[in-house]
Legacy VTK file of the C-alpha trace (Angstrom):
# vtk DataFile Version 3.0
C-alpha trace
ASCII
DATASET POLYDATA
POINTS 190 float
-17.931 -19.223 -58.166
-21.330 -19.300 -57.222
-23.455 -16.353 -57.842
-25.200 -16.442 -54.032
-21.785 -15.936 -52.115
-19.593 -12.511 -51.213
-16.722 -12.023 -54.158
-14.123 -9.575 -54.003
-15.824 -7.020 -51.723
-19.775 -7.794 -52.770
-22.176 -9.083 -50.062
-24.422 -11.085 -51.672
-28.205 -11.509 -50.643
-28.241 -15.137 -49.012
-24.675 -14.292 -47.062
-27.056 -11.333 -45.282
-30.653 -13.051 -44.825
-31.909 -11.973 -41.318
-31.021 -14.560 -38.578
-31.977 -14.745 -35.439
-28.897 -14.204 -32.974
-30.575 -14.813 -29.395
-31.852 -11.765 -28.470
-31.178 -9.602 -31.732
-31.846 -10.356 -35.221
-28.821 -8.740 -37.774
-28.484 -8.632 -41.362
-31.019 -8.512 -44.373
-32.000 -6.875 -47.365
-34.490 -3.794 -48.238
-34.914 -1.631 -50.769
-32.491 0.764 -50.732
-29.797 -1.275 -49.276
-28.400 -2.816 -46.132
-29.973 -2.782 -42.953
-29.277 -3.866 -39.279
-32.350 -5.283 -38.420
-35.515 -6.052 -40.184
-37.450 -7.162 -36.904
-37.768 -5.736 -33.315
-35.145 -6.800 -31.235
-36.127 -9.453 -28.092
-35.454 -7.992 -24.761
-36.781 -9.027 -21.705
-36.732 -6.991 -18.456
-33.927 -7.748 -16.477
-31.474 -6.794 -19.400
-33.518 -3.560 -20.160
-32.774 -2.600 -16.667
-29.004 -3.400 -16.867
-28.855 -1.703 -19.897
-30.373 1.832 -18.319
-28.140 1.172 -15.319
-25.307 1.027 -17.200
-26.003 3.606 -19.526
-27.188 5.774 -16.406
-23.344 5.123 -15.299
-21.788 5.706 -18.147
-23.552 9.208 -19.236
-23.577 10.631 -15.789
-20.415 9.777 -13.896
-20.235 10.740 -10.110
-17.605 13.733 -9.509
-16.171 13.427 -6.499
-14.717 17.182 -5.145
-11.028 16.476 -4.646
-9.666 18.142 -1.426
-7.037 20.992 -2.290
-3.893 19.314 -2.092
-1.280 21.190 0.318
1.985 19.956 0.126
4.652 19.834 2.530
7.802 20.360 2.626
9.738 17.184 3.094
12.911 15.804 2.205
13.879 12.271 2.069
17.409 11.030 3.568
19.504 8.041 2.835
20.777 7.432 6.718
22.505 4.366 5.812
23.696 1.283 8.647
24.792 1.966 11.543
27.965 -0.475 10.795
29.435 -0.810 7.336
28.577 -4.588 7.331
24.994 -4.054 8.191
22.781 -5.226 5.117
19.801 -2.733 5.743
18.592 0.058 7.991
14.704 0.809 8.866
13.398 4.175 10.182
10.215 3.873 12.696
9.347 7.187 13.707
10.860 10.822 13.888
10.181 13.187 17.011
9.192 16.853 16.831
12.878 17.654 17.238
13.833 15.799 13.628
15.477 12.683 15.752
14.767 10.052 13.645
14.683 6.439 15.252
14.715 2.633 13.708
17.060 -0.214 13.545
20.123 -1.659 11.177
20.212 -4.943 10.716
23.086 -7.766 10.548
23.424 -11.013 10.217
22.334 -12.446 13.390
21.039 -9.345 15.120
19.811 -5.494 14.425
21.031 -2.421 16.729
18.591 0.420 16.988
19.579 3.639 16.236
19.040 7.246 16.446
19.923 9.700 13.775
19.496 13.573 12.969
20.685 15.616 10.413
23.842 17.474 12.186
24.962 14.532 14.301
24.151 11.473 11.210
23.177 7.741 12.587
24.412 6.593 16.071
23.936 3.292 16.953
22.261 2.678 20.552
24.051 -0.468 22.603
21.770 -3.834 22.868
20.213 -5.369 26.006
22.508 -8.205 27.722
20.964 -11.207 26.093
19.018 -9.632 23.321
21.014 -9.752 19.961
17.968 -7.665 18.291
16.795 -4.188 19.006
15.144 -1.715 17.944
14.248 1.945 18.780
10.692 2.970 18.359
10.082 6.709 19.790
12.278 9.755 20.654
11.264 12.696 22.383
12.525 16.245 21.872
15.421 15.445 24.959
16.625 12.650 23.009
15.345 9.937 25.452
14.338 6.796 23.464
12.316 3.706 23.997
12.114 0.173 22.272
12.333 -3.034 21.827
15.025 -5.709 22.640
14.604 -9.249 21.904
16.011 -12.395 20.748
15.082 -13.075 17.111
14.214 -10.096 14.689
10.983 -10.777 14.852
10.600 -10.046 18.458
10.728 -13.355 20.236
11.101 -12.448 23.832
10.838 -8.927 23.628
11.487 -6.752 26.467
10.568 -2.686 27.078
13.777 -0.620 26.974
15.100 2.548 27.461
17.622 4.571 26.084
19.330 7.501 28.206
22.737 9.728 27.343
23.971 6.325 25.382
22.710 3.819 28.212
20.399 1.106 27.811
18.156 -0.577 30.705
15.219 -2.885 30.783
11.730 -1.198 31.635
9.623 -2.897 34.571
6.916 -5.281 33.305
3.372 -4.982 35.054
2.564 -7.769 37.534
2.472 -11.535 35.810
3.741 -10.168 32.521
7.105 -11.604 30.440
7.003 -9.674 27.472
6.557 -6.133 26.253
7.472 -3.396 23.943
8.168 0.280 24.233
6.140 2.203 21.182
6.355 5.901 22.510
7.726 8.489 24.778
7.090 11.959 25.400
8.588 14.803 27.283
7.751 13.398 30.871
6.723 9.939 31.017
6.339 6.495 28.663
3.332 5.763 27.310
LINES 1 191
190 0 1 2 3 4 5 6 7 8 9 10 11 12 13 14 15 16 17 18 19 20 21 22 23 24 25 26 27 28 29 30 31 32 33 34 35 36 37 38 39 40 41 42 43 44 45 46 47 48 49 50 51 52 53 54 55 56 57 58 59 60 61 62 63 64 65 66 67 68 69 70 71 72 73 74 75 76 77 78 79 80 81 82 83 84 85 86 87 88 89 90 91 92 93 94 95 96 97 98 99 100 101 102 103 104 105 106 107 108 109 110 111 112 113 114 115 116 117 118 119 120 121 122 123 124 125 126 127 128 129 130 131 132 133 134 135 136 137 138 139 140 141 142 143 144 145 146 147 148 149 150 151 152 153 154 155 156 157 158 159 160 161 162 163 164 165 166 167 168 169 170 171 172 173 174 175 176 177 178 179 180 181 182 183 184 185 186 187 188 189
């Protein structure tokens, strides 16, 4: 084996001549040993800047004062279907009273619902002609409002209403064909 070349473990002189590696020069040879660089290192400007950026970045990190975290009180409920052949169930809002309010969903239509935790989930009855609906607000009285429509996705939606177990159609304004029901209060829709 030649004499110039690492063996077993030795680093030889020509295997760590300085060379010139773009902007740094590594390796070489001086009395005393080893060393990393035997001329100055190239830099230009724009990478100096990056590098004092980065290091700026790195040594002093932003803190960012966290908020006290409260937590509340909550428990999650499985309210299952409304029917037992139902393949899901989706909850949409929950009034001050705890009546919660979605829609369970079959194949070929979804019935919205109402449920609370003494009386369970209690499916409200469909608009004549709309196979899909779903129940978006409750108030505190237990009055509800939706959506009733003909695809699940709310093709030809109407308004609806919801009141002791009936449903009925809400007016439409003047030149209108479709709407939607999002939320009711103690007195009037909104």
């Amino acid at each position: 084996m030649r004499a110039d070349r690492a063996v077993a473990g030795r680093l030889s002189r020509r295997s760590l001549a300085p060379r010139d590696c773009g902007n740094v020069a590594i390796g070489g040879w001086r009395k005393g040993g080893l060393v990393v660089s035997t001329s100055p290192m190239k830099t230009n400007l724009i990478s100096n800047v990056r590098s004092v950026a980065i290091t700026a970045v790195l040594l002093f990190p932003v803190t960012v004062a966290a908020a006290p975290a409260t937590l509340l009180p909550y428990q999650i409920y499985d309210i299952g279907v409304v029917d037992s052949g139902d393949t899901a169930s989706q909850g949409f809002g929950v009034s001050h009273a705890g009546i919660a309010v979605g829609r369970s969903i079959h194949t070929g239509g979804s019935q919205a619902f109402t449920w609370t935790l003494k009386g369970g989930i209690l499916g409200l009855p469909n608009l004549a002609g709309r196979d899909f609906a779903v129940s978006n607000s409750a108030n505190d009285n237990g009055i509800v409002v939706g959506t009733g429509a003909s695809t699940l996705f709310g093709t030809s939606r109407l308004p609806v209403i919801w009141q002791n177990g009936a449903v009925s159609q809400l007016p439409l304004p003047p030149g209108e064909t479709l709407g939607d029901a999002n939320s009711v209060n103690a007195s009037v829709l909104r």
